[in-house]
C-alpha positions in Angstrom: -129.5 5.4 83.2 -132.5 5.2 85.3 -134.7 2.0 86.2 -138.2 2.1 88.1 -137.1 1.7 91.5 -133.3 2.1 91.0 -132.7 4.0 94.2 -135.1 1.5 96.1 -133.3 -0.8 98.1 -135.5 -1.8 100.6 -136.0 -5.3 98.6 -132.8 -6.2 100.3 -131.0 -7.4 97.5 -128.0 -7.3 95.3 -128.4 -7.7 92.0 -130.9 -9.8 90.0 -131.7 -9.0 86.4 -130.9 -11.8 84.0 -129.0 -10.9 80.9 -129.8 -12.1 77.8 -127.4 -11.6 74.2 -129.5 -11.0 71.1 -129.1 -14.9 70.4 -130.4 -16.1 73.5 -133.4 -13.6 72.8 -134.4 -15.1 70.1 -133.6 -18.4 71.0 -136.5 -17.9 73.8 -138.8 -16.2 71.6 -138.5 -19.4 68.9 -138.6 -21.8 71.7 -142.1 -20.1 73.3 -143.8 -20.0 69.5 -142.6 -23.6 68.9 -144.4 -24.7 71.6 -147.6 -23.9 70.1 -148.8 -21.4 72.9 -148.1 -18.4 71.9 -147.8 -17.1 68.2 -145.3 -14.4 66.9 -148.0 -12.4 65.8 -149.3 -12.6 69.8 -145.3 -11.3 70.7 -145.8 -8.4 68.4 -148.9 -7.1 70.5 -147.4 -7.6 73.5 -144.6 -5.7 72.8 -146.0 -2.7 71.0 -148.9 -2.5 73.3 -146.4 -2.2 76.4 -144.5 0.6 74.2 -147.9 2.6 74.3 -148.5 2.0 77.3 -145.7 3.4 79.2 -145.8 6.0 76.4 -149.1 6.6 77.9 -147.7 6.9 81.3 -145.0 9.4 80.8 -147.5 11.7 78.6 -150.5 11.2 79.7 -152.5 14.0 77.7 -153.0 12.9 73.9 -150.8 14.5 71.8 -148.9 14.3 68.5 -146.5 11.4 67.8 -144.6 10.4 64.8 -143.7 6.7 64.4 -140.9 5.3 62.3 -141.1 2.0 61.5 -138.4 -0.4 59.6 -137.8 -3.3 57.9 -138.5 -5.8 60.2 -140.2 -7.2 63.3 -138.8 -3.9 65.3 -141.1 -2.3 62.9 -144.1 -4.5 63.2 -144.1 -3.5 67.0 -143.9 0.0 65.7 -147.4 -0.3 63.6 -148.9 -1.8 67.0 -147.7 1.3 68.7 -149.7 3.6 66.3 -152.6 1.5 66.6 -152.7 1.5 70.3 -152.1 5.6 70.6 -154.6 6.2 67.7 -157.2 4.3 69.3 -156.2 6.7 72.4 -157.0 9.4 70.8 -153.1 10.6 69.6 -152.5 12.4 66.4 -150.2 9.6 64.4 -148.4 10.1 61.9 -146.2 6.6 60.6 -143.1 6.7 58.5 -142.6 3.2 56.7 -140.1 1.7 54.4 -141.8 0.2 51.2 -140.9 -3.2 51.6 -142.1 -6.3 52.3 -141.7 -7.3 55.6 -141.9 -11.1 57.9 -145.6 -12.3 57.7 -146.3 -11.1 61.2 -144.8 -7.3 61.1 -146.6 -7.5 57.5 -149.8 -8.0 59.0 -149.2 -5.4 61.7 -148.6 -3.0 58.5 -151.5 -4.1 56.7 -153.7 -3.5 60.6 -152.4 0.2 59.9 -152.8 0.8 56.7 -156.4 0.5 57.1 -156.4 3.2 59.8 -154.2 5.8 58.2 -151.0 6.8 56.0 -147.9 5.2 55.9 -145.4 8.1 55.1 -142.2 7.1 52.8 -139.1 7.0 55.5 -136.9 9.3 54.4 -134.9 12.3 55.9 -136.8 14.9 53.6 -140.2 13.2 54.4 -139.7 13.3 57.9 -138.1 17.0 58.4 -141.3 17.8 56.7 -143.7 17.0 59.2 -145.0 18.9 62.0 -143.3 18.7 65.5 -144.7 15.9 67.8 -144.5 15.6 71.6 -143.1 11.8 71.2 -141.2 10.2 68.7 -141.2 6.4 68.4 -137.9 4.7 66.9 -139.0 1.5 65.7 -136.6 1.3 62.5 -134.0 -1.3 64.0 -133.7 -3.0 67.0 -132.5 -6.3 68.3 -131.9 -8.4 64.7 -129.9 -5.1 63.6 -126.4 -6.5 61.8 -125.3 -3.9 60.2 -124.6 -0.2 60.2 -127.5 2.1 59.1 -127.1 3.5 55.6 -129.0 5.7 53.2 -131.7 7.5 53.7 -132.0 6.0 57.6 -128.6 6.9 58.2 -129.2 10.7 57.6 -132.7 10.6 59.0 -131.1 9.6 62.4 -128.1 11.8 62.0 -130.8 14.5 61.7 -132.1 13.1 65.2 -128.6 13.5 66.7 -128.5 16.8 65.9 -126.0 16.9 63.1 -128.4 19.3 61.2 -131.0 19.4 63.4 -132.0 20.0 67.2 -130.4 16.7 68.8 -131.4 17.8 72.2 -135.4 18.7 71.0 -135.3 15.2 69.8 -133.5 13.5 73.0 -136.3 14.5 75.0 -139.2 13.3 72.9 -137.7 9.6 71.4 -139.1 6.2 72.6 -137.1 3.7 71.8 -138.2 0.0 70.7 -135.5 -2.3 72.0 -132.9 0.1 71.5 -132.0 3.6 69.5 -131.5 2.4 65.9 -128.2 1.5 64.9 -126.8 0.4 68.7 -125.3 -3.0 69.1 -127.3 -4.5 71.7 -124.7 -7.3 72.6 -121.8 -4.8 72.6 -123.2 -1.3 73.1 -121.2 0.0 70.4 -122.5 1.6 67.3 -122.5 0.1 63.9 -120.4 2.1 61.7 -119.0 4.1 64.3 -115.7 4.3 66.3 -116.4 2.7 69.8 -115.4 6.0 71.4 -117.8 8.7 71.9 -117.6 11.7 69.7 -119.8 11.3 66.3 -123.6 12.1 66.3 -125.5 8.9 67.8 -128.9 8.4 68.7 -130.4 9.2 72.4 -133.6 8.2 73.5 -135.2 9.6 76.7 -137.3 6.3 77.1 -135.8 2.7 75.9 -138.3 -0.2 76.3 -136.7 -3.7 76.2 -138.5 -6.9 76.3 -138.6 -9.4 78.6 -135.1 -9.0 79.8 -132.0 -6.3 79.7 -129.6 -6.9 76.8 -126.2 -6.2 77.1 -125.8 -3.1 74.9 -128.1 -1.6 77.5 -125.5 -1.3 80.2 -122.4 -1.8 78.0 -120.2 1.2 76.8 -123.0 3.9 75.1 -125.5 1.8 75.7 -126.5 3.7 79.4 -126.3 7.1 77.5 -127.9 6.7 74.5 -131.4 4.7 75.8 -132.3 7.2 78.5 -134.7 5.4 81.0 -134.5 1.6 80.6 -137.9 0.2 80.9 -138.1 -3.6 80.8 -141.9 -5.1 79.6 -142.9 -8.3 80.6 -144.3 -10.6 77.3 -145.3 -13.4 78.6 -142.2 -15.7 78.1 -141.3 -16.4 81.9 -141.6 -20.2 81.8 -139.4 -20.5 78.8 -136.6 -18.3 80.0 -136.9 -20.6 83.0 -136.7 -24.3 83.0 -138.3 -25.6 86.7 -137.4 -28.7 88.3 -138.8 -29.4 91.7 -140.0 -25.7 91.6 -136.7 -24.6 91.0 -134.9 -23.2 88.3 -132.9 -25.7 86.3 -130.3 -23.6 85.3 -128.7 -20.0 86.6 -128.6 -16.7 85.0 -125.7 -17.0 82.8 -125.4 -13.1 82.7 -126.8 -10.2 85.6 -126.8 -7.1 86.1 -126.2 -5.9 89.8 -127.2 -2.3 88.8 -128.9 -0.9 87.1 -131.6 -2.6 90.3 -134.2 -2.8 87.2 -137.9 -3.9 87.9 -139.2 -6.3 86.2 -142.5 -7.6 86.1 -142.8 -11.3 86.4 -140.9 -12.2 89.6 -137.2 -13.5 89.3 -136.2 -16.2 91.5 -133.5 -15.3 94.0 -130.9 -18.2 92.1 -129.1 -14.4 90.5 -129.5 -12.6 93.8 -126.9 -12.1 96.7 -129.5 -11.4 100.1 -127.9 -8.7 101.6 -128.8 -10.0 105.4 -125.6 -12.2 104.6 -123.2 -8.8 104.7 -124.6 -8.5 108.5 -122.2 -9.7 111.3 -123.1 -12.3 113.9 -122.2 -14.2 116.6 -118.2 -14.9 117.0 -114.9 -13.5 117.6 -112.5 -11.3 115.0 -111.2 -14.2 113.4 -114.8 -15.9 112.7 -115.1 -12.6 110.2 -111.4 -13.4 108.4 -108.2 -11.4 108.4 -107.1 -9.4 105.5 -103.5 -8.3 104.6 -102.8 -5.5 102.3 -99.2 -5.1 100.9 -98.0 -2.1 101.2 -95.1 -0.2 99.3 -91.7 1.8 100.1 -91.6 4.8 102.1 -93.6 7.6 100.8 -96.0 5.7 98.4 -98.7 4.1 101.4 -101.5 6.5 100.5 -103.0 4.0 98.3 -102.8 0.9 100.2 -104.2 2.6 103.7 -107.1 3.2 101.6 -107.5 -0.7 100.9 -106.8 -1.3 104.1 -109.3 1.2 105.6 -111.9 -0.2 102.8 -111.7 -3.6 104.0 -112.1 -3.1 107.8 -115.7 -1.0 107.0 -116.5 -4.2 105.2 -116.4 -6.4 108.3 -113.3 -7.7 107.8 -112.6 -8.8 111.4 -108.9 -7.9 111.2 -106.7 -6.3 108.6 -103.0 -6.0 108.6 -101.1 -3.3 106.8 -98.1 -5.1 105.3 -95.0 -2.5 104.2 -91.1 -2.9 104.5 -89.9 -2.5 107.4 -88.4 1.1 106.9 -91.6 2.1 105.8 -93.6 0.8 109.3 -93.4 5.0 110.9 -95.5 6.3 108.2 -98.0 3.8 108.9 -98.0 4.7 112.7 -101.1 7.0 112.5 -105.1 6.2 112.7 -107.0 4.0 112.1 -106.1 2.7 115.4 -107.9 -0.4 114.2 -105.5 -1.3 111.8 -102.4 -4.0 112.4 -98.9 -3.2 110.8 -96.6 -6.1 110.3 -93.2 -4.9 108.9 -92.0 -7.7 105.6 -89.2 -7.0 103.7 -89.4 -9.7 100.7 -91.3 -12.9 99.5 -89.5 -14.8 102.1 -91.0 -12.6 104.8 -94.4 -12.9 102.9 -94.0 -16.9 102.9 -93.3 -16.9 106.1 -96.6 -14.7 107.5 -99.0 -16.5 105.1 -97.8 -19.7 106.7 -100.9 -18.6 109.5 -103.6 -20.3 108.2 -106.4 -17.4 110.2 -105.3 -14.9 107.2 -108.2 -15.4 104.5 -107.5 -13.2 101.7 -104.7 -10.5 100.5 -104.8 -7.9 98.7 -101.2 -6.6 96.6 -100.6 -4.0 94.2 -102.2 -0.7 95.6 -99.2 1.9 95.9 -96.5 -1.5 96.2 -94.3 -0.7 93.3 -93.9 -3.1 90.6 -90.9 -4.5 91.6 -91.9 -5.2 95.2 -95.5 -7.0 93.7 -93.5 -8.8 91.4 -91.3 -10.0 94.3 -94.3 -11.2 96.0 -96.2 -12.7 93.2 -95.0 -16.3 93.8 -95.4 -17.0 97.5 -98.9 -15.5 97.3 -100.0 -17.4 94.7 -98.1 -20.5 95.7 -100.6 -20.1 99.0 -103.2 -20.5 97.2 -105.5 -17.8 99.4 -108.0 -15.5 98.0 -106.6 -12.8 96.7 -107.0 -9.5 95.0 -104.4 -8.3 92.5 -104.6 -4.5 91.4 -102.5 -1.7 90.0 -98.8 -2.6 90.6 -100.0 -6.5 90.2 -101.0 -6.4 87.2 -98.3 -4.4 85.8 -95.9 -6.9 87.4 -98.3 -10.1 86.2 -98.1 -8.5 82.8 -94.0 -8.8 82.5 -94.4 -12.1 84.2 -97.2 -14.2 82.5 -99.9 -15.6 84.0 -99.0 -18.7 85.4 -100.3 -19.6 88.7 -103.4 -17.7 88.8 -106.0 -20.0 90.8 -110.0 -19.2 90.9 -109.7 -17.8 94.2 -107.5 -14.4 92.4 -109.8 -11.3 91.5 -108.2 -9.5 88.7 -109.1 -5.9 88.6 -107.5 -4.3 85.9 -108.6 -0.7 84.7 -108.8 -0.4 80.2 -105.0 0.4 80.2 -103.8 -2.5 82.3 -106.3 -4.8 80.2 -104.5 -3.9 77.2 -101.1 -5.3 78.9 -102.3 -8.4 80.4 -104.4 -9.2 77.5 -103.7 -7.5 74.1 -105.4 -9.7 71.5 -108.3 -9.2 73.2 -108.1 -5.4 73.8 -107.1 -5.3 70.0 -110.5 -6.9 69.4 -112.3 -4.9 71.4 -110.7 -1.4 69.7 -111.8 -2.4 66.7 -110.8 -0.7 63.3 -108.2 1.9 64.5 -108.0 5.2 62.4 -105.1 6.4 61.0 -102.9 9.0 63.1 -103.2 12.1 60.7 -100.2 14.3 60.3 -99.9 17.3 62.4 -99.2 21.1 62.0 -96.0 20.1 63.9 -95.8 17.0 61.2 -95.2 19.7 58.5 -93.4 21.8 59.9 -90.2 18.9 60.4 -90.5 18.4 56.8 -88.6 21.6 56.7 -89.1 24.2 53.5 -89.4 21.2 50.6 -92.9 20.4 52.1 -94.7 17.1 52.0 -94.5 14.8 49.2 -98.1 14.6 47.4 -97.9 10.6 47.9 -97.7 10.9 51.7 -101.0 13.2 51.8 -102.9 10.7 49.0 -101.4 8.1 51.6 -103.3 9.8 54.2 -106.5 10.1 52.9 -106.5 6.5 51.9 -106.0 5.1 55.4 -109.0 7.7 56.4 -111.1 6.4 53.7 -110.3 2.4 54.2 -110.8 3.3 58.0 -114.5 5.0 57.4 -114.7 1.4 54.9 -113.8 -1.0 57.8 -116.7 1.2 59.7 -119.1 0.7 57.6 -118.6 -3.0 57.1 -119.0 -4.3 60.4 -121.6 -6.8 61.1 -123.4 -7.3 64.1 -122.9 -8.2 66.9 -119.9 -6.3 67.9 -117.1 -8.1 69.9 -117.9 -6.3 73.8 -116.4 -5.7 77.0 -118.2 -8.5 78.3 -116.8 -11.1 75.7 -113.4 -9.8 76.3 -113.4 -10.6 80.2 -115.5 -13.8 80.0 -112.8 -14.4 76.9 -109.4 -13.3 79.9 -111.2 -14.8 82.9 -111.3 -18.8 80.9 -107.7 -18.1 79.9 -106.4 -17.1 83.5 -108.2 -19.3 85.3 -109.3 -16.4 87.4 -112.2 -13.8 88.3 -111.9 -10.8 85.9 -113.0 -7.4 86.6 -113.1 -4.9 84.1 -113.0 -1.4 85.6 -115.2 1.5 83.8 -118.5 3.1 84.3 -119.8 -0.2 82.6 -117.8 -2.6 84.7 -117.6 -6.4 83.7 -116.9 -9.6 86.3 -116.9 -12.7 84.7 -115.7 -16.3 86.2 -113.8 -18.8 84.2 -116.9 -20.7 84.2 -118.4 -18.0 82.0 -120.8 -16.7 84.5 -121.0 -12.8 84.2 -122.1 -9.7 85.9 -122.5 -6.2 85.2 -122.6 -3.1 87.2 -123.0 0.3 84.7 -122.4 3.1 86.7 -122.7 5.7 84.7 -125.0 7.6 87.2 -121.7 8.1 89.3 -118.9 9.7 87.6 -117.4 11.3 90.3 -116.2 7.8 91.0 -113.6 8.6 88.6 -111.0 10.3 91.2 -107.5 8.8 92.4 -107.7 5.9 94.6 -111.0 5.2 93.9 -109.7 2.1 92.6 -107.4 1.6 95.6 -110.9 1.8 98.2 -112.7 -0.8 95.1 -110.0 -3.2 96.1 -110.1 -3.0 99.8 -113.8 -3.8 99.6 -112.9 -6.9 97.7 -110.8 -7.8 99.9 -112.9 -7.6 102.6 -115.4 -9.8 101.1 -113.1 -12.5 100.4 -111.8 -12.4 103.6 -115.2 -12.9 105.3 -116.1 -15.9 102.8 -117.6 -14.7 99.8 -116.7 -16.4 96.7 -114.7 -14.6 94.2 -117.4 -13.8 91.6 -119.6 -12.5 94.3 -117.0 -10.7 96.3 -116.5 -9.0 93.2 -119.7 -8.2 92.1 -120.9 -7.0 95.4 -117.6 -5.5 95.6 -118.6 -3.5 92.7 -122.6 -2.5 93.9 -120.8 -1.2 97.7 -118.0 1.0 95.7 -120.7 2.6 94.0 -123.6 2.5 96.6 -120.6 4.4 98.6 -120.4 7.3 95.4 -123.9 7.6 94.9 -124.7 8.4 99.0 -122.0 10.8 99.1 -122.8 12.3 95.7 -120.8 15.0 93.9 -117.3 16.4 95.6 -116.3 13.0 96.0 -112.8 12.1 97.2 -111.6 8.5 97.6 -111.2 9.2 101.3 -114.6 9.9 101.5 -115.8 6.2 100.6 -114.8 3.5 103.1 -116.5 6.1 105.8 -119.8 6.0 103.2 -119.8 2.1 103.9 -121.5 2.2 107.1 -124.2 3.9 105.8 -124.7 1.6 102.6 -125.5 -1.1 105.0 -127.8 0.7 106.9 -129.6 1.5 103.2 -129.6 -2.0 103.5 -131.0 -3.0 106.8 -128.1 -4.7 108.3 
């Protein structure tokens, strides 16, 4: 996904964007027309005249341009699009549902319907028109709760290139709020499995309003809506509430990347500056000290890498933390990095005792029975602490007790399931059935399979294509499920992915989708993710923040490297990230 200015980061900060669900969305859109100074109708022409206008931008010669308008207020801004590009001198053809629509999108219909045609929006109506340079999807967008059917459902199965050229349209769709039928709290599609693999909708343009939702950044959402453009409406002072010239309240939800522009000015209250990443005056110690456990003999790999992470932070001194017996294969560079042989949690107790060590990070490469070993002094210390991969394996058999808001979880989709299954459950959704196999039939040996096991079959398919089709909006998301984990462990939760998710138990949230970087997914990229946590904590940085900057580095790191990657290759990119950064 691309923003204006994504790869900009001469503003000097991290992160920014406020969030807002679907709810809170309208909530701000009733709360500005209750006040009497702006009117829906007012909304509507803001929004569909910013559509055209960055339609305008992008094609800048008049051309041809279908627009498909639905239901609702999604296709009220549609209307105002085909006004605005007719009156430019486009070719506009509109595709409406006969209905009767909410006073404002009615009038919006009615403005149009003195200009031109509306089309009936069907599939056969639309294959039958001529092919345009832009397509506008106004059919559903933010009030969508539940999964396209009909006509509309195989009018944008055409789109996606079931039986027609999905990658002709891809290029050519502008989306209003979102491509038709995505979740824009979960970025999941109604009626359809929550993993990739059935024809969706793609947009090479998605203009949002006001502010990101979080089916933008969330699971499909990145792919699907192309460019994210984000139009300013006019509703700045009701998103924010000012007291002394400050914002009352902070960003409940933000997204540290995609670095989105925006067009009113955000205030810095959902920013971290980057100047406070830069060193300064004092000794080793004034920047913290970091210990990384470190596993048996042969398995240090992965901890060297947090360790090497967290001294490119700044960390002013790390120490590498392995049995005893394991102390030689940690004998070579970095030069920079301590060693400190510890057998068991006694040993651990006993070197957390010094009060100048400021976070620790245990899991990477430990083995789950040494992490589990050292679970209870660490957390009986009370420090700052990361807890990855072996950890959370270990936490998992052990419970959660004793978690404290200074732990970072970091678990990756597998380890989520073990650490919190109800909520992974929810977040699966319907399951479909496992269908028998080749191999199946062939261990039935030569008297077959019984006729009621295959009708058997086919019902679980169908009841799983029912369960589809009868979810309502919005979708449980990734960002529920670790604001959901972080309240019950008491802890900061991140969610590993391409669309990664830190929440606080106080329910604050970030997001960082970085979808843009996939060659972060290579072996110990996780292990390097850590380290850099680490790091952070160890110079001061609250959990939430560590975390979340944690997140923008890690990637910052991927993206200046670029394709090749190996996880050796990131804590060496650091150096240049903060130069990016003017520190």
């Amino acid at each position: 996904m691309n923003g204006q200015g994504a790869q900009d980061l001469s503003s000097r900060w991290i992160g920014g964007t406020e969030v807002l669900t679907t709810a809170e969305m309208r909530a701000l859109e009733s709360a500005a027309m209750a006040s009497g100074a702006v009117t829906g109708l007012e909304l509507m022409e803001r929004a569909g005249a910013a559509v055209a206008g960055h339609i305008r931008l992008r094609w800048p010669k008049a051309g041809r341009v279908t627009v498909l308008c639905g239901p609702g207020n999604n296709g009220g801004d549609g209307y105002v699009v085909a006004l605005h590009l007719h009156q430019a001198g486009w070719r506009v053809r509109v595709l409406g549902m006969d209905n009767t629509p909410g006073p404002d999108a009615a009038e919006m219909k009615r403005r149009w319907a003195e200009m031109g045609e509306i089309a009936p929006l069907t599939c056969s109506v639309f294959r039958a028109g001529a092919s345009c340079d832009v397509y506008v999807d106004a059919i559903f967008g933010t009030g969508l709760t539940r999964a396209p059917q009909g006509e509309i459902a195989k009018m944008l199965a055409y789109m996606s290139g079931s039986g027609g050229d999905g990658h002709f349209f891809r290029e050519r769709v502008v989306a209003v709020d979102c491509p038709s039928g995505l979740c824009l709290d979960s970025g999941a599609f109604l009626g359809a499995p929550r993993q990739p693999g059935e024809f969706v909708p793609h947009a090479r343009m998605t203009v949002a309003f006001d502010s990101p939702k979080p089916g933008h950044l969330l699971e499909r959402g990145p792919e699907v809506c192309g460019e994210l453009v984000v139009a300013d409406i006019g509703l700045r002072q009701w998103r924010e509430r000012y007291e002394n010239g400050r914002a009352a309240r902070p960003a409940r939800t933000v997204a540290v990347w995609p670095a989105l522009d925006v067009a009113d000015e955000r205030t810095t209250r959902s920013r971290l500056s980057a100047a406070w990443l830069a060193k300064h005056a004092g000794h080793k110690f004034t920047h913290g000290h970091a210990l990384i456990v470190a596993g048996g003999f042969g398995h240090g790999g992965a901890a060297r890498l947090t360790a090497r992470a967290a001294l490119r932070t700044g960390a002013g001194l790390v120490t590498l933390v392995p049995p005893k017996s394991a102390l030689i294969e940690h004998a070579g560079p970095p030069d920079a990095l301590m060693r400190r042989g510890v057998d068991d949690a006694e040993g651990l107790a006993t070197l957390l005792a010094d009060s100048r060590i400021t976070a620790v990070a245990l899991g990477p490469g430990c083995g789950v029975d040494r992490a589990g070993a050292m679970l209870d002094p660490l957390l009986a210390s009370k420090r700052p602490c990361v807890l990855d991969a072996d950890a959370l394996t270990a936490l998992a058999a052990r419970g959660l007790e004793g978690l404290h808001e200074g732990c970072v979880l970091t678990p990756h989709e597998g380890e989520f399931v073990r650490l919190f299954p109800d909520l992974a459950e929810r977040l699966a959704g319907p399951r479909p059935p496992r269908m028998m196999t080749v191999a199946d039939y062939g261990r039935r040996g030569a008297e077959g399979t019984p006729v009621d096991d295959i009708a058997a079959q086919w019902q679980a398919l169908a009841d799983y294509h029912r369960a589809l089709a009868g979810q309502l909006g919005p979708l449980y998301s990734k960002l529920d499920a670790a604001r959901e984990a972080a309240a019950r462990c008491g802890a900061v939760v991140l969610v590993k992915g391409p669309d990664t998710v830190i929440a606080a138990p106080d329910g604050q949230a970030r997001i960082h989708s970085a979808y843009d970087v996939p060659w972060l997914a290579t072996a110990g990229s996780g292990d390097v993710l850590a380290g850099i946590i680490t790091g952070l904590l160890a110079r001061g940085l609250p959990p939430l923040d560590a975390a979340a900057t944690g997140a923008f580095l890690h990637a910052q790191a991927a993206r200046r490297f670029g394709p090749g990657l190996i996880a050796d290759d990131l804590p060496d990119q650091l150096p240049g990230v903060f130069r990016d950064l003017g520190l």
